[in-house]
N, C-alpha and C positions, 0 to 999 in steps of 0.2 A: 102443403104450405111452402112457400117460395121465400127464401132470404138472398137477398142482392146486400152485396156489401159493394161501398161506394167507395173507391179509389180518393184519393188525395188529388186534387187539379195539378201537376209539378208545376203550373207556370206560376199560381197564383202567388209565391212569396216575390216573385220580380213584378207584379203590377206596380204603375208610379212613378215617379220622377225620384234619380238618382244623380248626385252630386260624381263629377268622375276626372281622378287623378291617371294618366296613363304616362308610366316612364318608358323611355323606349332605348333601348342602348344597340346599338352597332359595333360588334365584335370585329369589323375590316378594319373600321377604321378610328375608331374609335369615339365616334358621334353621340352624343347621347340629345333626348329629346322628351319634352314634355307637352301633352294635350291636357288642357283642363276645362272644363264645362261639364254641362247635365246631359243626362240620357234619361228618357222616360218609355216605358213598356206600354203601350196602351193597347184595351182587348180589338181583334180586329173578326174577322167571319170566322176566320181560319186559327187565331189562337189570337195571337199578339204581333202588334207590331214594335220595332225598336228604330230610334229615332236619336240620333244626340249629333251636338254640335257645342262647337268652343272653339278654344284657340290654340295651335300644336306651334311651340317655338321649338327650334334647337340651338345648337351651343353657338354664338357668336353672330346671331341671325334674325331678323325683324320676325314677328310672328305673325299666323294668317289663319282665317279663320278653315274650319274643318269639319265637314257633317260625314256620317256614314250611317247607314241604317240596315236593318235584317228583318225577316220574317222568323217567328218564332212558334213552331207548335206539339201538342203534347202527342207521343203516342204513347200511349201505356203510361209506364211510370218515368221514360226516357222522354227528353227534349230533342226534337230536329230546328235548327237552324240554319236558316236560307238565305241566299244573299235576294236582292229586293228583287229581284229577275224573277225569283222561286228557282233556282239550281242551288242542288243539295249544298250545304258547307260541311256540316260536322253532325251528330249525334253526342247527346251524355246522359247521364243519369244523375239529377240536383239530388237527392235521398242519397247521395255516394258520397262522400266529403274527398277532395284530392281525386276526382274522378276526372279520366284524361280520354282527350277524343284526337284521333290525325285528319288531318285534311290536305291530300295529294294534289299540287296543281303541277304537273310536269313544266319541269323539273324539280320544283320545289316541293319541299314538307313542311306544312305547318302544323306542331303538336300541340294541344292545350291543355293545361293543367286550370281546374276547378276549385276554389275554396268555397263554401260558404260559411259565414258565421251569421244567419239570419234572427231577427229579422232585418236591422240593422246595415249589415256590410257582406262583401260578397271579394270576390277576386279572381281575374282570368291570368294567367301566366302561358306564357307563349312563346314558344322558339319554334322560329323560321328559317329552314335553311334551305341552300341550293347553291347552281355554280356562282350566282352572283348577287347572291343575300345569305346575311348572317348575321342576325339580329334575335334579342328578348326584348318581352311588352310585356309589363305589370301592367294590368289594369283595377283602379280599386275603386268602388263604388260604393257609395255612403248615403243614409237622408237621416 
């Protein structure tokens, strides 16, 4: 007699349309920056696609609108995350709370730090750095 036990889907608690506050602060010079609008996950062949768009002002400056999207898919219990091209971005584990992934693009580093408090709300934190960035990105999503 055969027992398969069935893994947990990690993408499934991000299916959906999420509400998304991103602050964005520039450590050079002191900039800071806000995008606000929806992002939604929807299933695609390959796992999930991510889609959102709003509106990103900064400090002292007319604000314009901003879309970015990613490929999203599970392996195992870990998520891989793709830029829309399909070249790698990052790897993490959602079952990890505070779980951090790096993403190299010569010269830069970008680190991310993971919150979840599902099912609710979620959070990326993000510091970029390199010779000629040097910024954090809260991002917080809600529905």
């Amino acid at each position: 007699m055969s027992h398969s036990t069935q893994r947990p889907d990690p993408l499934a608690p991000f299916v959906g349309e999420w509400s998304i506050r991103r602050d964005i602060f520039d450590l050079d010079s002191n900039w800071t920056g806000r995008f606000e609008g929806r992002g939604v996950f929807e299933p695609s062949t390959a796992g999930l696609a991510y889609a959102e768009e709003g509106e990103l002002r900064f400090a002292g400056l007319p604000g314009f609108k901003a879309t970015r999207g990613y490929h999203w898919r599970a392996d195992g219990r870990h998520i891989i995350v793709e830029f829309e091209d399909g070249r790698f971005f990052h790897r993490f584990d959602p079952a990890t709370d505070g779980t951090e992934a790096t993403h190299f693009c010569d010269p830069d580093t970008y680190d991310v730090r993971y919150v979840f408090e599902f099912p609710n709300t979620w959070r990326s934190e993000w510091r970029v750095e390199g010779p000629r960035k040097d910024y954090r990105m809260v991002t917080n999503y809600a529905r």
